[in-house]
C-alpha positions in Angstrom: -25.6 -31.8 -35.6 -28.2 -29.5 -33.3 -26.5 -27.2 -31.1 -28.3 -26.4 -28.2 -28.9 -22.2 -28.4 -28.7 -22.1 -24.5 -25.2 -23.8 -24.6 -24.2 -21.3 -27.7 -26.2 -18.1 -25.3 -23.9 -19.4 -22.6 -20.5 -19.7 -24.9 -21.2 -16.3 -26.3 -21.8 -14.7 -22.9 -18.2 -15.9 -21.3 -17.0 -14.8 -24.7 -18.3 -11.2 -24.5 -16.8 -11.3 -20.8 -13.2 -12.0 -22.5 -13.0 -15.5 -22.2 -10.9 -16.9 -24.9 -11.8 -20.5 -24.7 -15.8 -20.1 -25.2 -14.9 -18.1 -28.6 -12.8 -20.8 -29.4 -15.3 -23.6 -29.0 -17.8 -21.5 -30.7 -15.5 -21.7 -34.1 -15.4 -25.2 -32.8 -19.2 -25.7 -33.5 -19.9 -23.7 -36.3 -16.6 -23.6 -38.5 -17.1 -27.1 -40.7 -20.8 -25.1 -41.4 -19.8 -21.9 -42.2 -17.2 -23.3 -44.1 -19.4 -25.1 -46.0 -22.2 -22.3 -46.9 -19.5 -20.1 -48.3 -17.1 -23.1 -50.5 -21.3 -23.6 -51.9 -21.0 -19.9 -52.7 -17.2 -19.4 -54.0 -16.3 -23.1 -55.6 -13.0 -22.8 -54.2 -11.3 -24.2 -51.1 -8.8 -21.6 -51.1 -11.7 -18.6 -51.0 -13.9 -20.8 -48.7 -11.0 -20.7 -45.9 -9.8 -17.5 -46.3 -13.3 -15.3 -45.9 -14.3 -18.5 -43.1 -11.1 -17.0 -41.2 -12.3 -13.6 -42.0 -15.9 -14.2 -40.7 -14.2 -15.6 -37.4 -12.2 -12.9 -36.6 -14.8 -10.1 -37.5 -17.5 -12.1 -34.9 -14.6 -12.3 -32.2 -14.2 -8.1 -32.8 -18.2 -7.9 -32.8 -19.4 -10.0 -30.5 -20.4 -7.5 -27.8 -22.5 -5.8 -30.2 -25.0 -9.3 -30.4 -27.3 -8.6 -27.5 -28.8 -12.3 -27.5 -26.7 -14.8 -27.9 -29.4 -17.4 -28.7 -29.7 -15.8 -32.1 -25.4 -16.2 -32.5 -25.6 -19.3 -35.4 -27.9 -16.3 -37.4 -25.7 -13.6 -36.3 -22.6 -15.3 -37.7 -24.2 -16.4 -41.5 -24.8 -13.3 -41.7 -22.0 -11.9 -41.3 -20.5 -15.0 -43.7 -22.9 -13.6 -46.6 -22.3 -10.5 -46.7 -18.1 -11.1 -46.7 -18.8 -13.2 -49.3 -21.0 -11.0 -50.7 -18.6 -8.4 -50.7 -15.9 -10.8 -51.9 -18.0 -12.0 -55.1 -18.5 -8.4 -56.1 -14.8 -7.3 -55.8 -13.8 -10.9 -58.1 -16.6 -9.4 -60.6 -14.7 -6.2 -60.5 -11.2 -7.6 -60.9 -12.2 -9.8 -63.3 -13.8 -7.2 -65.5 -10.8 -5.6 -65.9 -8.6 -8.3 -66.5 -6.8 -8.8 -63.0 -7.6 -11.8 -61.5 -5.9 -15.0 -62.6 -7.3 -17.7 -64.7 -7.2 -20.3 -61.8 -10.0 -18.0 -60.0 -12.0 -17.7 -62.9 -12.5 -21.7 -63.0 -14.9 -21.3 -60.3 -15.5 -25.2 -60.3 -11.6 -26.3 -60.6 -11.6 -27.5 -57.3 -13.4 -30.6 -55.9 -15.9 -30.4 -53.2 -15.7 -29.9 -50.0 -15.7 -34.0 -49.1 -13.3 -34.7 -52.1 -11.5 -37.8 -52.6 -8.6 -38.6 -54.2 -10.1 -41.0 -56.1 -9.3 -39.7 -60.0 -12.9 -41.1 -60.9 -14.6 -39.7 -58.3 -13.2 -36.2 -58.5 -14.0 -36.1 -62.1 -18.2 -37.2 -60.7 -17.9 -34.5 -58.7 -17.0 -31.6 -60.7 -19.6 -33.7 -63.0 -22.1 -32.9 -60.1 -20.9 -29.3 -59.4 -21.1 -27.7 -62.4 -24.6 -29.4 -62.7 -25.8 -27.7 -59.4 -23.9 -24.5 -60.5 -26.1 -24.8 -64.1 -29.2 -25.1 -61.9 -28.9 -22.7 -59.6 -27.9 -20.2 -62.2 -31.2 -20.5 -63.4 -32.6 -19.1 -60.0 -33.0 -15.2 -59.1 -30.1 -14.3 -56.8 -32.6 -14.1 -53.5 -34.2 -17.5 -54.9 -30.6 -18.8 -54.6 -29.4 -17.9 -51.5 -32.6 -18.8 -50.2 -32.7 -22.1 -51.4 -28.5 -22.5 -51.3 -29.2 -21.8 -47.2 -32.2 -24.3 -46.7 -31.1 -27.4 -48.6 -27.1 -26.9 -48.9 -26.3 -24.5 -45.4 -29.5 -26.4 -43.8 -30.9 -23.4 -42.2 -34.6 -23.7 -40.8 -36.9 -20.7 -42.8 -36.6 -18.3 -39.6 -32.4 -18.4 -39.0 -32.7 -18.4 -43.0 -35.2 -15.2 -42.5 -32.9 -13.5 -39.9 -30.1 -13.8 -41.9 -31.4 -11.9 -44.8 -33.3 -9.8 -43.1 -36.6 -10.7 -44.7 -39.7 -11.8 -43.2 -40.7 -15.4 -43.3 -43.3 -15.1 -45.5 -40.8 -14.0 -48.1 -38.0 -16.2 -47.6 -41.3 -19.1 -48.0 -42.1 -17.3 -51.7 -38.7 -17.2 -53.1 -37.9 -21.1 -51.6 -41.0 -22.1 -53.2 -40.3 -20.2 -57.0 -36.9 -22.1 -56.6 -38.4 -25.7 -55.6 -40.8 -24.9 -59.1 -37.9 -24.1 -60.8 -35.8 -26.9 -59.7 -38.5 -29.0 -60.9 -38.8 -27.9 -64.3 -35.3 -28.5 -64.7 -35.6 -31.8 -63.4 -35.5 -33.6 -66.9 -31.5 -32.7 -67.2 -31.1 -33.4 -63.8 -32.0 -36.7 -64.4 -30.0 -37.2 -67.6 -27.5 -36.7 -65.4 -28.1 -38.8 -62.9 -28.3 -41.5 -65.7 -25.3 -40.5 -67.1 -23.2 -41.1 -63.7 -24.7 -44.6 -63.8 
């Protein structure tokens, strides 16, 4: 769905003046999306909500501090990647020394996002996940998010360059080393393609 930026500009204006509704139909509009970028990021439902709810509340605390609202849906990924940024380093840490569980180390165990309950199904879409997972593993980690934000987040290459805070040209260099890379790897991609059907 395209949000109109002046209808955001305007939500985030009677937001910064204290108006609780606005905020509340700004999560409205952008919640299913950020929720999205950061279950691509973490593999887990449980993660995804938790830093979504996190992201929300730390735009609602910062929100007079984003001069032009046009530039909110930006404002707020960026905010989402670097909570998740910082979440993915502390689950490094922890699980370097041992303390995290074994259910957060199965970084695929959930479904995705649009799961079914279909036994079959689920089992295609781990399939899938860990496929995408092996694939993007082969990327840099700036070829990643670059690529994780234009195909999976569906970002246009300038929100994708504010976000990151790179210029366009860049964000265009490491999109295209990914695309090359994706292709070369297209071979087991299609194995298992063939392999669903």
């Amino acid at each position: 769905m395209e949000i109109e930026s002046l209808n955001v500009a305007t939500l985030v204006e009677q937001a910064r003046q204290g108006n609780h509704g606005a905020f509340q139909k700004l999560v409205s509009l952008f919640q299913g999306d950020i929720y999205r970028m950061l279950y691509y990021r973490t593999y887990s439902r449980m993660d995804a909500e938790d830093i979504s709810q996190e992201v929300f509340v730390l735009a609602y605390k910062k929100i007079d501090s984003l001069k032009n609202g046009e530039l909110f849906k930006s404002w707020l990924y960026s905010i989402a990647a670097n909570r998740c940024r910082d979440f993915l380093r502390k689950r490094k840490l922890l699980n370097l020394f041992g303390l995290s569980s074994s259910d957060i180390l199965d970084s695929l165990a959930d479904s995705s996002p649009d799961s079914s309950n279909s036994v079959q199904e689920k089992m295609e879409q781990e399939k899938f996940w860990q496929q995408v997972k092996k694939l993007l593993a082969g990327l840099s980690g700036l070829e990643r998010e670059v690529f994780t934000m234009r195909f999976m987040d569906q970002l246009k290459i300038g929100e994708i360059a504010l976000v990151l805070q790179k210029n366009e040209s860049t964000v265009k260099t490491h999109l295209y080393r990914a695309l090359q890379k994706m292709r070369k790897q297209s071979s087991t991609l299609q194995e298992f393609r063939e392999s669903l059907s």
